[in-house]
Biopython code that builds the backbone (N, CA, C, O; Angstrom):
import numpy as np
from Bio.PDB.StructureBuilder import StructureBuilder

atoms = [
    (1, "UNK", "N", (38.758, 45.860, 20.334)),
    (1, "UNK", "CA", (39.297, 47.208, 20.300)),
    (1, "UNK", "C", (40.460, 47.234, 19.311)),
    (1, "UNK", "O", (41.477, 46.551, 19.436)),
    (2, "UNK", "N", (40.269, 47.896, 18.539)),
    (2, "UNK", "CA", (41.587, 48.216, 17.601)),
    (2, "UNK", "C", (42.228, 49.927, 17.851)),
    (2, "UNK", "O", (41.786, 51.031, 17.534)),
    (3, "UNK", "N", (43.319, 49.523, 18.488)),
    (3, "UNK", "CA", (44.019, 50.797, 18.917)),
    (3, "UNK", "C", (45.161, 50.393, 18.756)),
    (3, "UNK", "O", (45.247, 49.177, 18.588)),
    (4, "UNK", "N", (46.645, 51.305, 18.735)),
    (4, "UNK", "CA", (47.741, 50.942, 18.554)),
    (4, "UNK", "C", (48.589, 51.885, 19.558)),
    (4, "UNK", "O", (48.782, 53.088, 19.735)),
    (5, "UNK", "N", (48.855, 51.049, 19.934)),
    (5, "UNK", "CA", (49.340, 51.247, 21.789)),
    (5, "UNK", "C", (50.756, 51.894, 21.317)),
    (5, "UNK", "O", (51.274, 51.684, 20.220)),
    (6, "UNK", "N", (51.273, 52.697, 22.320)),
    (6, "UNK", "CA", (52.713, 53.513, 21.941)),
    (6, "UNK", "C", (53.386, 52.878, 22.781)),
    (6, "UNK", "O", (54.570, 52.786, 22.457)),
    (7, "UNK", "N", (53.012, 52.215, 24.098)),
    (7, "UNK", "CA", (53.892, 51.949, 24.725)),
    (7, "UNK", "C", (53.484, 51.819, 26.834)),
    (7, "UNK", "O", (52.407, 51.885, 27.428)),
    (8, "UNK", "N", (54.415, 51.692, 27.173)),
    (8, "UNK", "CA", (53.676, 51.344, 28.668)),
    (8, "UNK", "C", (54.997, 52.360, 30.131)),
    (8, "UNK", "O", (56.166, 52.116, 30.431)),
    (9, "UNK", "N", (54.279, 53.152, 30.508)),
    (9, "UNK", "CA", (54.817, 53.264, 31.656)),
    (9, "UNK", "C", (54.190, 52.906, 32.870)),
    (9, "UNK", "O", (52.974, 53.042, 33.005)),
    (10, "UNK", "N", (55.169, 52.304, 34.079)),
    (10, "UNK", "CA", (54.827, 52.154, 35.406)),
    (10, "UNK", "C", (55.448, 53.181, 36.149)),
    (10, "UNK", "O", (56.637, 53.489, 36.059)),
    (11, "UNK", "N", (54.415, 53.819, 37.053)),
    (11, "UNK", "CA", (54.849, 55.122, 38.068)),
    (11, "UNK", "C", (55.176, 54.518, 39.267)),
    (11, "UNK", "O", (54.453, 53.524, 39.329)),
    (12, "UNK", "N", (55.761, 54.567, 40.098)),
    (12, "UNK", "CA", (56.290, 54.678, 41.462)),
    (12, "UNK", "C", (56.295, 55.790, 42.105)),
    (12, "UNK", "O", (56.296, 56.862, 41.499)),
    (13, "UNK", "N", (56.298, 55.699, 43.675)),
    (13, "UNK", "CA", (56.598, 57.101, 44.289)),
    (13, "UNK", "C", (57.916, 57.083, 44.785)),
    (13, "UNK", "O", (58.523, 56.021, 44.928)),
    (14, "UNK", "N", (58.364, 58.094, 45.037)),
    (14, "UNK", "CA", (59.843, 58.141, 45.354)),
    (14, "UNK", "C", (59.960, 59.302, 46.498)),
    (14, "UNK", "O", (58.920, 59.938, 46.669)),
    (15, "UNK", "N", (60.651, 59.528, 46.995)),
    (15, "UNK", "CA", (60.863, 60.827, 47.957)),
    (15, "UNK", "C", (62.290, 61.526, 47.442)),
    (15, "UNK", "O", (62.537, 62.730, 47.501)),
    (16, "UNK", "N", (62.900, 60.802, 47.082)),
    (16, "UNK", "CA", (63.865, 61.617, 46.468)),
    (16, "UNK", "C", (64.180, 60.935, 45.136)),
    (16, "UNK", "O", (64.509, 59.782, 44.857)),
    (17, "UNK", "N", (63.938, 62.191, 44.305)),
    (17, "UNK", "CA", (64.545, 61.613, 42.720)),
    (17, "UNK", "C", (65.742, 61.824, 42.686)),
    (17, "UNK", "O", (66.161, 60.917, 41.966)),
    (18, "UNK", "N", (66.620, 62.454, 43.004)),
    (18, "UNK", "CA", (68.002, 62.459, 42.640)),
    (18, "UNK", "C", (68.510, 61.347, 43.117)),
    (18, "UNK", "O", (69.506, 61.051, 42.457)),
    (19, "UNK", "N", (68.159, 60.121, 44.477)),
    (19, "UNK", "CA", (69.202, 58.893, 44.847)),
    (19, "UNK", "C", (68.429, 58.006, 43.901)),
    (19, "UNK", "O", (68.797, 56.837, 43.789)),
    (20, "UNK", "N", (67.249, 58.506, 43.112)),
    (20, "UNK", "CA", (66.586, 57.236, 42.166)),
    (20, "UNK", "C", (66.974, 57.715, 40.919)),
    (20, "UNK", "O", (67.199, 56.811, 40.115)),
    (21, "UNK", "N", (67.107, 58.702, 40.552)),
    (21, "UNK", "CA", (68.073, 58.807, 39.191)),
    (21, "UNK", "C", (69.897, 58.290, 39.308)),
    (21, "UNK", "O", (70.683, 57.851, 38.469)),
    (22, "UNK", "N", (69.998, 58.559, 40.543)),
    (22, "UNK", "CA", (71.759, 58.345, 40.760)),
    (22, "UNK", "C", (71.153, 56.479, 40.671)),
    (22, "UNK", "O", (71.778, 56.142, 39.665)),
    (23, "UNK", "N", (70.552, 55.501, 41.007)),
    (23, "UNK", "CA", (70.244, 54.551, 40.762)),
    (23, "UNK", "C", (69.950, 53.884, 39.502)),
    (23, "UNK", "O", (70.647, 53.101, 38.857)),
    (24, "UNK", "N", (68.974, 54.268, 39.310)),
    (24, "UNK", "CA", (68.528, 54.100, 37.800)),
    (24, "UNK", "C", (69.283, 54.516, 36.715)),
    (24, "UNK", "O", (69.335, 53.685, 35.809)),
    (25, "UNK", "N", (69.904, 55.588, 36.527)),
    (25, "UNK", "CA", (70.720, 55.871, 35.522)),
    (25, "UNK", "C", (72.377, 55.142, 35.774)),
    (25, "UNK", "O", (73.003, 54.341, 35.081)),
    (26, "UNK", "N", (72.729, 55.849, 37.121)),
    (26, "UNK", "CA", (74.342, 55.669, 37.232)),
    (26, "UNK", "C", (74.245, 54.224, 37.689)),
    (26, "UNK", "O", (75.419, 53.930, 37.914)),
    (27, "UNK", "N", (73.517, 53.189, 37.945)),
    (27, "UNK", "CA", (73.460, 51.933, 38.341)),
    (27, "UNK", "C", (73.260, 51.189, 36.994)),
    (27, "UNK", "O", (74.039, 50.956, 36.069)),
    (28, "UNK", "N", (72.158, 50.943, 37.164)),
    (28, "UNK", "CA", (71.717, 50.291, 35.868)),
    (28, "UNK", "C", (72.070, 50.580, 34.536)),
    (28, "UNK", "O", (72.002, 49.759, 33.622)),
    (29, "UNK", "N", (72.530, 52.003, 34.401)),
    (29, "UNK", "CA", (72.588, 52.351, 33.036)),
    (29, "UNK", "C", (71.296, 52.714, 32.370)),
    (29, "UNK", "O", (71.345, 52.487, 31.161)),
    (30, "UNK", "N", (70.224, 53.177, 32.759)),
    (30, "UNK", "CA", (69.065, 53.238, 32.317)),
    (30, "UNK", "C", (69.421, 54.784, 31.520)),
    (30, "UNK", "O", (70.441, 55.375, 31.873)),
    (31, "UNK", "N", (68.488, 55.418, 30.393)),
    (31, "UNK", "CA", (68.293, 56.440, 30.312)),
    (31, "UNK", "C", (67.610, 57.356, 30.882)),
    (31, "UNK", "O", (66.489, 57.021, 30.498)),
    (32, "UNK", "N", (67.472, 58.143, 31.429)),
    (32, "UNK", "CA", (66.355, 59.547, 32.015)),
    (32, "UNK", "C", (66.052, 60.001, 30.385)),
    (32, "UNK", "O", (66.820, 60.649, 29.674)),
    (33, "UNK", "N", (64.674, 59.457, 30.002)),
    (33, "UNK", "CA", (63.771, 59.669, 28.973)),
    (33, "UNK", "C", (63.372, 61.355, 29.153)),
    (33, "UNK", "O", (63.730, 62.308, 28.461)),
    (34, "UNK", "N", (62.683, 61.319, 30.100)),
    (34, "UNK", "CA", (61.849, 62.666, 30.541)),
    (34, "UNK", "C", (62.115, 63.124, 32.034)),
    (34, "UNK", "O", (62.670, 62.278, 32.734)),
    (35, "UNK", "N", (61.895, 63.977, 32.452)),
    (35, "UNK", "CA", (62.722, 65.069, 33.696)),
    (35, "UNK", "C", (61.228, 66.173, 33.589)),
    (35, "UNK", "O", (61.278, 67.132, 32.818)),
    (36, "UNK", "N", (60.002, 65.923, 34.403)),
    (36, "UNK", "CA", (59.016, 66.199, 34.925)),
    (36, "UNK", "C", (58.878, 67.253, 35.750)),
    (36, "UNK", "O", (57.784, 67.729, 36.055)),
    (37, "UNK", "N", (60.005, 67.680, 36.161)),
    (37, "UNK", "CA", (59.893, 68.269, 37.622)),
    (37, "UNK", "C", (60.104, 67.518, 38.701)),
    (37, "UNK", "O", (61.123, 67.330, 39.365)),
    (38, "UNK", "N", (57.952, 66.717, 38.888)),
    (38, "UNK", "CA", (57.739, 66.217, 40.177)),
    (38, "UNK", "C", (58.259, 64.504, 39.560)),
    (38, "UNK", "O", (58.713, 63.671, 40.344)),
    (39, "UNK", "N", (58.086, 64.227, 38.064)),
    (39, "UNK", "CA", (58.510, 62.836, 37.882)),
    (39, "UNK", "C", (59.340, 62.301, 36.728)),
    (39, "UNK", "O", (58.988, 62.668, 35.607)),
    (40, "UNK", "N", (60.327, 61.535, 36.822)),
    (40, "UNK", "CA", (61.096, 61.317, 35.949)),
    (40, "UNK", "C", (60.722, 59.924, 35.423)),
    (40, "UNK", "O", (60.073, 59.101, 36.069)),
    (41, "UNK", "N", (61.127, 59.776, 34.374)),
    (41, "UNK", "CA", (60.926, 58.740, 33.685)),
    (41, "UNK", "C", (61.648, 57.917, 32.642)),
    (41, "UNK", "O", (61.509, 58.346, 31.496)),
    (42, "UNK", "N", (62.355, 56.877, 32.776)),
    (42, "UNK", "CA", (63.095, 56.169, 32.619)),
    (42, "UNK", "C", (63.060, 54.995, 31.117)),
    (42, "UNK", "O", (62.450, 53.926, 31.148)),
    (43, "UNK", "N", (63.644, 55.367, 30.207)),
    (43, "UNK", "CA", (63.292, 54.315, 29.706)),
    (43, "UNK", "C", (64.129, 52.864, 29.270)),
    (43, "UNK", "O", (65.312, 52.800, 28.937)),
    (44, "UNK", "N", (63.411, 52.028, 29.347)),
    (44, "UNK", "CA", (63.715, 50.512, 29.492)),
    (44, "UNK", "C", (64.611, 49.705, 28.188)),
    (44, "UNK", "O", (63.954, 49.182, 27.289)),
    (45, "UNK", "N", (66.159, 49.645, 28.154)),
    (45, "UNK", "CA", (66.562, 48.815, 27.274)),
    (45, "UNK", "C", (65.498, 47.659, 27.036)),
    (45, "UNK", "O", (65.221, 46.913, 27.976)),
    (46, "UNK", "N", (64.753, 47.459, 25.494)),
    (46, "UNK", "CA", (64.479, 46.240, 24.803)),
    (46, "UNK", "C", (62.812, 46.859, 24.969)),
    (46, "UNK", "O", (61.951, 46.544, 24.147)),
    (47, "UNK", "N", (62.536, 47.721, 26.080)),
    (47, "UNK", "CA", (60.935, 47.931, 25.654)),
    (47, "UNK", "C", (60.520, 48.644, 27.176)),
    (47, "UNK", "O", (61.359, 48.614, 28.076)),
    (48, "UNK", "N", (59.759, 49.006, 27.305)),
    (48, "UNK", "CA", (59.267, 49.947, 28.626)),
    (48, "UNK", "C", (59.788, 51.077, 29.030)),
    (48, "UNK", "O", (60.939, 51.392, 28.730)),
    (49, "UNK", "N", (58.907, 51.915, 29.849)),
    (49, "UNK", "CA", (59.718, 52.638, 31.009)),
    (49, "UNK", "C", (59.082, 52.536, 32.491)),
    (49, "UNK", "O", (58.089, 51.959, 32.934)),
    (50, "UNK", "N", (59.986, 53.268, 33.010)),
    (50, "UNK", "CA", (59.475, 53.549, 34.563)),
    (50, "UNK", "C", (59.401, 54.293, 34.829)),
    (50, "UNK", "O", (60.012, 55.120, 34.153)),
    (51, "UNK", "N", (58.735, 54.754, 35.863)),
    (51, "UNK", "CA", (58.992, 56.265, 36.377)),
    (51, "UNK", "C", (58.924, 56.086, 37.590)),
    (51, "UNK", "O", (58.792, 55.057, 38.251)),
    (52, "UNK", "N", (59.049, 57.464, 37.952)),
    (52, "UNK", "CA", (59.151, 57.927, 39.465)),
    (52, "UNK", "C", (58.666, 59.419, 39.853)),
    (52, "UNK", "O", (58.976, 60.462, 39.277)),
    (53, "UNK", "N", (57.796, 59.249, 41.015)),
    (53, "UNK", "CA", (57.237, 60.697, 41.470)),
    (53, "UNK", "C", (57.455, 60.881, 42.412)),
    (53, "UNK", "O", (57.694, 59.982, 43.218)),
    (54, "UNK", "N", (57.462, 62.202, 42.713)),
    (54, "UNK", "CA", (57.585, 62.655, 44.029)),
    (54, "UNK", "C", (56.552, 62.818, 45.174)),
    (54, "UNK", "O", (56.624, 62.630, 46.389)),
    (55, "UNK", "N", (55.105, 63.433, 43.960)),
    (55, "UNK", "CA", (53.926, 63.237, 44.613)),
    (55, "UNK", "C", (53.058, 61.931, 44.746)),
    (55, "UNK", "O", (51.936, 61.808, 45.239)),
    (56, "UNK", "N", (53.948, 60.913, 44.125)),
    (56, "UNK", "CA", (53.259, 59.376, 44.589)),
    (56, "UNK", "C", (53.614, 58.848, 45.737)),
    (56, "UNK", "O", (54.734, 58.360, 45.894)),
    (57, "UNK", "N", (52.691, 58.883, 46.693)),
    (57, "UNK", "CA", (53.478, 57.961, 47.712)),
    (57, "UNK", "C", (54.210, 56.555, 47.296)),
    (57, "UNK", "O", (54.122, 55.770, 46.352)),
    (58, "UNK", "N", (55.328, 56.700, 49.052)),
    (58, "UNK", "CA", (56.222, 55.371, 48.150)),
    (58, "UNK", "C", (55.325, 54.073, 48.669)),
    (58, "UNK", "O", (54.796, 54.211, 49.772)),
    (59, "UNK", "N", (55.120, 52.879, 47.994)),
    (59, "UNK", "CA", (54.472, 51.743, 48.515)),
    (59, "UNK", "C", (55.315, 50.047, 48.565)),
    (59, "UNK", "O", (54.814, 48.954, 48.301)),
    (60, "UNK", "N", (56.485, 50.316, 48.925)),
    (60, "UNK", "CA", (57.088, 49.573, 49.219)),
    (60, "UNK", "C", (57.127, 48.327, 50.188)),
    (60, "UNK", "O", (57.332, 48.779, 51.315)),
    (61, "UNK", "N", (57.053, 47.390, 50.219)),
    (61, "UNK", "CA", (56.907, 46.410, 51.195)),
    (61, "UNK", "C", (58.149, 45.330, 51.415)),
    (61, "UNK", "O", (58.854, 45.262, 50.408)),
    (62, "UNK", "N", (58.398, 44.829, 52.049)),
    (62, "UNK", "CA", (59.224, 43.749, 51.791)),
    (62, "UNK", "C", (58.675, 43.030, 50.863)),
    (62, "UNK", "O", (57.456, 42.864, 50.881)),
    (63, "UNK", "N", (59.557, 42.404, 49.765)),
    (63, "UNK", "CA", (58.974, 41.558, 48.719)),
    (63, "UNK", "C", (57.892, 42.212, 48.069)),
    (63, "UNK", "O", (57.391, 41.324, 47.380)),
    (64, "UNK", "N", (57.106, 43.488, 47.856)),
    (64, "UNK", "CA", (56.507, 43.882, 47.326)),
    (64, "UNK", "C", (56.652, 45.263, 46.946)),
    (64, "UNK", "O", (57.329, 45.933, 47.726)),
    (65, "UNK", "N", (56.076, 45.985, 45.715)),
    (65, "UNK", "CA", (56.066, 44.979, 44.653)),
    (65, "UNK", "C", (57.802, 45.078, 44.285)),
    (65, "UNK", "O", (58.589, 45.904, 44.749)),
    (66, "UNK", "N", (58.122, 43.887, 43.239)),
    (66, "UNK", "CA", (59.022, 43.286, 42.425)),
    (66, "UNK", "C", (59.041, 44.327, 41.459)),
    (66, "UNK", "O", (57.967, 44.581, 40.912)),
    (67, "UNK", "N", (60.275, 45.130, 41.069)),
    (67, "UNK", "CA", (60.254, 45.838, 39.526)),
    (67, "UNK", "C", (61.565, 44.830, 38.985)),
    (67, "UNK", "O", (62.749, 45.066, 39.227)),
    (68, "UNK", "N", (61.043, 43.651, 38.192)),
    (68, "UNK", "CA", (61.427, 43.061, 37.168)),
    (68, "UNK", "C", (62.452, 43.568, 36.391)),
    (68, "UNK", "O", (62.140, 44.756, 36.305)),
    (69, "UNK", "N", (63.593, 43.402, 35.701)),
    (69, "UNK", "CA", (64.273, 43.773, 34.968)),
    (69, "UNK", "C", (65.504, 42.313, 33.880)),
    (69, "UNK", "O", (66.658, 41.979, 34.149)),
    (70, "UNK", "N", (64.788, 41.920, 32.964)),
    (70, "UNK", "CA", (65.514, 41.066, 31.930)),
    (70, "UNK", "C", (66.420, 40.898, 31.325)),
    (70, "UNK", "O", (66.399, 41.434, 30.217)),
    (71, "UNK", "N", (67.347, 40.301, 31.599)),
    (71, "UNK", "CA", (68.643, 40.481, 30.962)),
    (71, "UNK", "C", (69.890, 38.827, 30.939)),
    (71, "UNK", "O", (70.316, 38.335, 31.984)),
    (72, "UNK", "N", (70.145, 38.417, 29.890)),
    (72, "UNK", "CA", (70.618, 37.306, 29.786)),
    (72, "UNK", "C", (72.280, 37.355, 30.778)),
    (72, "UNK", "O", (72.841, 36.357, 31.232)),
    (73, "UNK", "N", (72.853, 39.038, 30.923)),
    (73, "UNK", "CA", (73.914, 39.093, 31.579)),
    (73, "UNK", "C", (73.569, 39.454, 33.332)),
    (73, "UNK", "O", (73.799, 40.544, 33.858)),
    (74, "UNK", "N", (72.941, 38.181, 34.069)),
    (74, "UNK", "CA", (72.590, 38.251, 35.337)),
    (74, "UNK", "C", (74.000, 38.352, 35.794)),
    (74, "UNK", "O", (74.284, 39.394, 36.385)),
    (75, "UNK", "N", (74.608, 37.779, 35.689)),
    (75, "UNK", "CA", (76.274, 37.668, 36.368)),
    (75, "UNK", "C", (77.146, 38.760, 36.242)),
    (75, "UNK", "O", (78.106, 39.054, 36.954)),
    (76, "UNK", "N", (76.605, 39.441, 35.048)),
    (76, "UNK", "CA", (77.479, 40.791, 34.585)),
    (76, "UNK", "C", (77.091, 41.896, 35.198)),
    (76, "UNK", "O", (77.926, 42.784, 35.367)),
    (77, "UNK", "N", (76.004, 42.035, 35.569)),
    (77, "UNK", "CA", (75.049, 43.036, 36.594)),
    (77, "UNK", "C", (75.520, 42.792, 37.500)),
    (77, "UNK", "O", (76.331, 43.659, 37.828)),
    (78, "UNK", "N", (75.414, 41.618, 38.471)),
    (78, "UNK", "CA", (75.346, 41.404, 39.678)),
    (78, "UNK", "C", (76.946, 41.900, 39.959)),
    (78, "UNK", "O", (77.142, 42.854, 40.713)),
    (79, "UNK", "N", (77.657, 41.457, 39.548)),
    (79, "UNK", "CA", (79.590, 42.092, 39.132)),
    (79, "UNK", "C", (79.514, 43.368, 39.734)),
    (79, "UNK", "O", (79.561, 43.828, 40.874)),
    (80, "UNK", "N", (79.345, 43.893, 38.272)),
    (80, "UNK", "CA", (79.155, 45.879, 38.135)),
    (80, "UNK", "C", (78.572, 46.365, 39.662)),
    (80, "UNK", "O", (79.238, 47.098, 40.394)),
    (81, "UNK", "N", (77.102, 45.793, 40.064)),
    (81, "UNK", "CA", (76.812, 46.421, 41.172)),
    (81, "UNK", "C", (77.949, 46.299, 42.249)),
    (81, "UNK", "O", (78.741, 47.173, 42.603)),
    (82, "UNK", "N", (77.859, 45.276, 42.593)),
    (82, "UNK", "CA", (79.059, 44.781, 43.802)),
    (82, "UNK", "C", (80.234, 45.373, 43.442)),
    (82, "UNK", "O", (80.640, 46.024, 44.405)),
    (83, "UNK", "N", (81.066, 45.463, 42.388)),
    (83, "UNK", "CA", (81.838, 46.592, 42.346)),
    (83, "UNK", "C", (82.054, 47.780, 42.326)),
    (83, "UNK", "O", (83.164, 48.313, 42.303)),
    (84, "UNK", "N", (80.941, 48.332, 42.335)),
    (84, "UNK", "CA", (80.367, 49.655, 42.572)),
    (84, "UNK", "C", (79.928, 50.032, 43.775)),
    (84, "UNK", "O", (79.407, 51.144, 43.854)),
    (85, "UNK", "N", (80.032, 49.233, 44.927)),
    (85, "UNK", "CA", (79.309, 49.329, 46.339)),
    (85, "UNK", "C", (78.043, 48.839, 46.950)),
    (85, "UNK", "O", (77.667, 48.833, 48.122)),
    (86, "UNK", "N", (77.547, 48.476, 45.973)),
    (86, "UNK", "CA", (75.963, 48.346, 46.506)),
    (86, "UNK", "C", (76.558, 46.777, 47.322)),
    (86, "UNK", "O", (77.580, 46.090, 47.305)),
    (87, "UNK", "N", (75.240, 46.761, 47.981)),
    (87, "UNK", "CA", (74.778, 45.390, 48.661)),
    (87, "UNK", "C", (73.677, 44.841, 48.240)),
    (87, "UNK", "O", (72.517, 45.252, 48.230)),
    (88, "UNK", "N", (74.411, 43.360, 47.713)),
    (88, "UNK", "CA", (73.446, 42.676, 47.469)),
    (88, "UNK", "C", (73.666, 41.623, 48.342)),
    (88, "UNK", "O", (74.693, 41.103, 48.777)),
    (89, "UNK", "N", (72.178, 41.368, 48.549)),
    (89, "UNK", "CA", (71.938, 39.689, 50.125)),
    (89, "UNK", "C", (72.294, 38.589, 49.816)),
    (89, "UNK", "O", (72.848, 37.833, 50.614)),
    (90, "UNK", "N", (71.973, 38.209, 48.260)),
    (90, "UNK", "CA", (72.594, 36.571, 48.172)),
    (90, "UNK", "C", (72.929, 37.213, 46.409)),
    (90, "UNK", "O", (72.482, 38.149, 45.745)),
    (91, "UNK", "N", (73.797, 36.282, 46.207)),
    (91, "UNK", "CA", (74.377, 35.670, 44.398)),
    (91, "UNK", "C", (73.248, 35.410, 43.890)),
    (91, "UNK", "O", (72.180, 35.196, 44.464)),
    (92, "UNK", "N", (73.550, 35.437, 42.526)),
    (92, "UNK", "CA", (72.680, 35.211, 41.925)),
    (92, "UNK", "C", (72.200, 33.558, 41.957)),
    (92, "UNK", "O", (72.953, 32.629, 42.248)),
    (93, "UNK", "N", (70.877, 33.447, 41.614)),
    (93, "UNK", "CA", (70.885, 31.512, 42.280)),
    (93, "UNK", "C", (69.373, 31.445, 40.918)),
    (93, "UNK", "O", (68.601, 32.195, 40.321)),
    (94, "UNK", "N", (69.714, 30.066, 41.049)),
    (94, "UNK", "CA", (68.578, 29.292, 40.351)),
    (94, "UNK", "C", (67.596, 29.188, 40.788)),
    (94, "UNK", "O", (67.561, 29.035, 42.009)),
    (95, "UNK", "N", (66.173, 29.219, 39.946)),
    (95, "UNK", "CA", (65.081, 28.943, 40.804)),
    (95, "UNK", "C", (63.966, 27.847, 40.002)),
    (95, "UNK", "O", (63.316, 28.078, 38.982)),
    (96, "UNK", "N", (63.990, 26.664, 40.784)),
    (96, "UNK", "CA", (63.728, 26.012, 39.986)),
    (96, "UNK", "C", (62.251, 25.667, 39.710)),
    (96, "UNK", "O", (61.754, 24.752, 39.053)),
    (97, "UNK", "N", (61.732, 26.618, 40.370)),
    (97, "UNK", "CA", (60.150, 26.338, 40.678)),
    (97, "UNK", "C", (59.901, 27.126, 39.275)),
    (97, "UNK", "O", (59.376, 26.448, 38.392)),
    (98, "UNK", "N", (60.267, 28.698, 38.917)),
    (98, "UNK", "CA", (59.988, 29.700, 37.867)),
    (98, "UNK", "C", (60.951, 29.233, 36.627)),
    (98, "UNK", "O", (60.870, 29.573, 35.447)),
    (99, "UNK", "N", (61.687, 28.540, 37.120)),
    (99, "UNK", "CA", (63.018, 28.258, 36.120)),
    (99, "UNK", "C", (63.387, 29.583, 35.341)),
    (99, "UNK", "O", (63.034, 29.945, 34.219)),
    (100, "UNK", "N", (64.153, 30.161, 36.215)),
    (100, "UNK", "CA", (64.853, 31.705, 35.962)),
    (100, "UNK", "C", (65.714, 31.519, 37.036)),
    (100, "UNK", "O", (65.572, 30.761, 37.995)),
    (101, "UNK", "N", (67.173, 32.749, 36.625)),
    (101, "UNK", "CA", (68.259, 32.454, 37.295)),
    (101, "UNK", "C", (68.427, 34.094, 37.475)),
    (101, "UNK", "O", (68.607, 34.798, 36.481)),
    (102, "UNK", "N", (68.330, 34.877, 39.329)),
    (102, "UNK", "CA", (68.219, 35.884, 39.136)),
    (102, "UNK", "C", (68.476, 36.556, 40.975)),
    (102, "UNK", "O", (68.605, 35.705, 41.855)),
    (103, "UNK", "N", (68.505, 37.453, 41.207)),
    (103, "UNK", "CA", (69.087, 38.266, 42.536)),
    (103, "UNK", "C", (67.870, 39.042, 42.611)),
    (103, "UNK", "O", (67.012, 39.210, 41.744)),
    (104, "UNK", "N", (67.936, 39.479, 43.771)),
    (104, "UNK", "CA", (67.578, 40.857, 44.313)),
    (104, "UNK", "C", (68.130, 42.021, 44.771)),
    (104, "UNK", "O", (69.161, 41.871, 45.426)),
    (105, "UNK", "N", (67.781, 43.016, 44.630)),
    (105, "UNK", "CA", (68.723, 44.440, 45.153)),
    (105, "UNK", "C", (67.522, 45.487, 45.793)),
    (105, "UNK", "O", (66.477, 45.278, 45.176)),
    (106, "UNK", "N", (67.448, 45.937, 46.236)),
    (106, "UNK", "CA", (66.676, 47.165, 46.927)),
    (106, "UNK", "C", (67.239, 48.505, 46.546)),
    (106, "UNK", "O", (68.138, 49.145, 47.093)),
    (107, "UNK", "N", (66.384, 48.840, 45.301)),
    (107, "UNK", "CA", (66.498, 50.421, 44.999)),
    (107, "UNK", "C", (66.728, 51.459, 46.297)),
    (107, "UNK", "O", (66.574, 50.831, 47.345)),
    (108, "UNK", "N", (67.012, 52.695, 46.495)),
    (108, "UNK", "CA", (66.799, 53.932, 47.148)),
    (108, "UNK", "C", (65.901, 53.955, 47.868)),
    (108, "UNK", "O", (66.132, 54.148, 49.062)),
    (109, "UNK", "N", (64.402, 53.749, 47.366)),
    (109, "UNK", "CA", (63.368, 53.526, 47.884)),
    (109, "UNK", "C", (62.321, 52.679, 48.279)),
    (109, "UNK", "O", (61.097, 52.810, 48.275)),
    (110, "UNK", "N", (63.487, 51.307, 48.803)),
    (110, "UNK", "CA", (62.883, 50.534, 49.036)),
    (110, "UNK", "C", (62.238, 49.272, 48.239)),
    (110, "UNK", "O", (62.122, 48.093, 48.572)),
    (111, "UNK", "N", (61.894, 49.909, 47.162)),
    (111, "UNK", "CA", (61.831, 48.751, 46.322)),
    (111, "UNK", "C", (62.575, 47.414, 45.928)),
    (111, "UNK", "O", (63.795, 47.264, 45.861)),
    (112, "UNK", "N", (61.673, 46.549, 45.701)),
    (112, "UNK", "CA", (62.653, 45.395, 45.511)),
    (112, "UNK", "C", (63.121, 44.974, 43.999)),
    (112, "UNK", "O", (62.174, 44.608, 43.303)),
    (113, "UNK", "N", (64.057, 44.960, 43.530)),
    (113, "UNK", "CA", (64.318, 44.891, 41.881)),
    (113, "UNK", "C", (65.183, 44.060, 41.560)),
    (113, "UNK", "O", (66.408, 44.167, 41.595)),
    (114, "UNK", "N", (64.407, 43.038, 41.174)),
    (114, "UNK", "CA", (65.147, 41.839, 40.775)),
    (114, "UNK", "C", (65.841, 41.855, 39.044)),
    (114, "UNK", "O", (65.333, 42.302, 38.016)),
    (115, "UNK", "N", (67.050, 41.239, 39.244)),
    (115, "UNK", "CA", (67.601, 40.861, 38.005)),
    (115, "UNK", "C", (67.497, 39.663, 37.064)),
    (115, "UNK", "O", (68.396, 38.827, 37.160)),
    (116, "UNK", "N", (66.726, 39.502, 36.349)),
    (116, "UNK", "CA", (66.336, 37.700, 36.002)),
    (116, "UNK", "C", (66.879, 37.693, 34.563)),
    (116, "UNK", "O", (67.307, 38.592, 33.840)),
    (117, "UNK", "N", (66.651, 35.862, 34.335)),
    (117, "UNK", "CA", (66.500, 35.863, 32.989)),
    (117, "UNK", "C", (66.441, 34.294, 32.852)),
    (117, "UNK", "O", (67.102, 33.553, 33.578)),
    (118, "UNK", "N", (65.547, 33.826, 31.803)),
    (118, "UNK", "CA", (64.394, 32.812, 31.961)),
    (118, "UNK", "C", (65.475, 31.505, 31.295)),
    (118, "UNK", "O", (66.100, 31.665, 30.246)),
    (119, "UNK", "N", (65.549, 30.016, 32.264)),
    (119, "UNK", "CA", (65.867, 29.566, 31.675)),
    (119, "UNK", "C", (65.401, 28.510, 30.796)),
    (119, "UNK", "O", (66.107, 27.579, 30.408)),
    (120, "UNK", "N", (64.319, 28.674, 30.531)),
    (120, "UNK", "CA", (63.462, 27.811, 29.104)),
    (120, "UNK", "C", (63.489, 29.008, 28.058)),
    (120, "UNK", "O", (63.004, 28.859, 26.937)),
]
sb = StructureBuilder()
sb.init_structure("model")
sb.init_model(0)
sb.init_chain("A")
sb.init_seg("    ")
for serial, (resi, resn, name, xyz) in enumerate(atoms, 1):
    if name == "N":
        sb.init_residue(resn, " ", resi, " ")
    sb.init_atom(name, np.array(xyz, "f"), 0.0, 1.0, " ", f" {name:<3s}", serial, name[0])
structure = sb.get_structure()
């Protein structure tokens, strides 16, 4: 196939976009790309976006799924959040099985969104 791809979004469901934009934007620093109405959509320092709907159900699980997020300043994130209020469960820690050094946080909706960044 020869096609030339623009790019990749992942949808989520959300029940409320405003505590996932107050997340995504005022947390992370993300941009609000697009403002849908029912879904907003986020786009990703270095490449991607995300989104979020209202009419998607949410499918959240413990440990499932992971929304990934890359960044060599794990320590500088993990900071900012915790000084900002959030709760996070453990520091950031090594893992030596993936060899990446990285946390977890639980978005608004449950999701689980880890902070990594690879150490090979």
């Amino acid at each position: 196939m020869n096609v030339n791809w623009d790019g990749l979004i992942t949808f989520f469901g959300t029940v409320d976009l405003k505590k996932t934009q107050e997340f995504y934007t005022g947390f992370l620093g993300f941009s609000l790309e697009k403002d849908q109405g029912k879904c907003q959509i986020y786009a990703i320092p270095g490449g991607g976006k995300i989104g979020f709907c209202s009419h998607i159900q949410v499918n959240a699980h413990p440990g499932s799924p992971i929304i990934t997020f890359i960044t060599n300043e794990v320590d500088q994130v993990y900071e900012d959040l915790i000084n900002r209020g959030l709760i996070v469960q453990k520091k950031p820690e090594k893992n030596p099985y993936f060899h990446i050094y990285h946390f977890f946080i639980q978005d608004p909706n449950g999701y689980t969104v880890e902070i990594q960044k690879f150490l090979e």
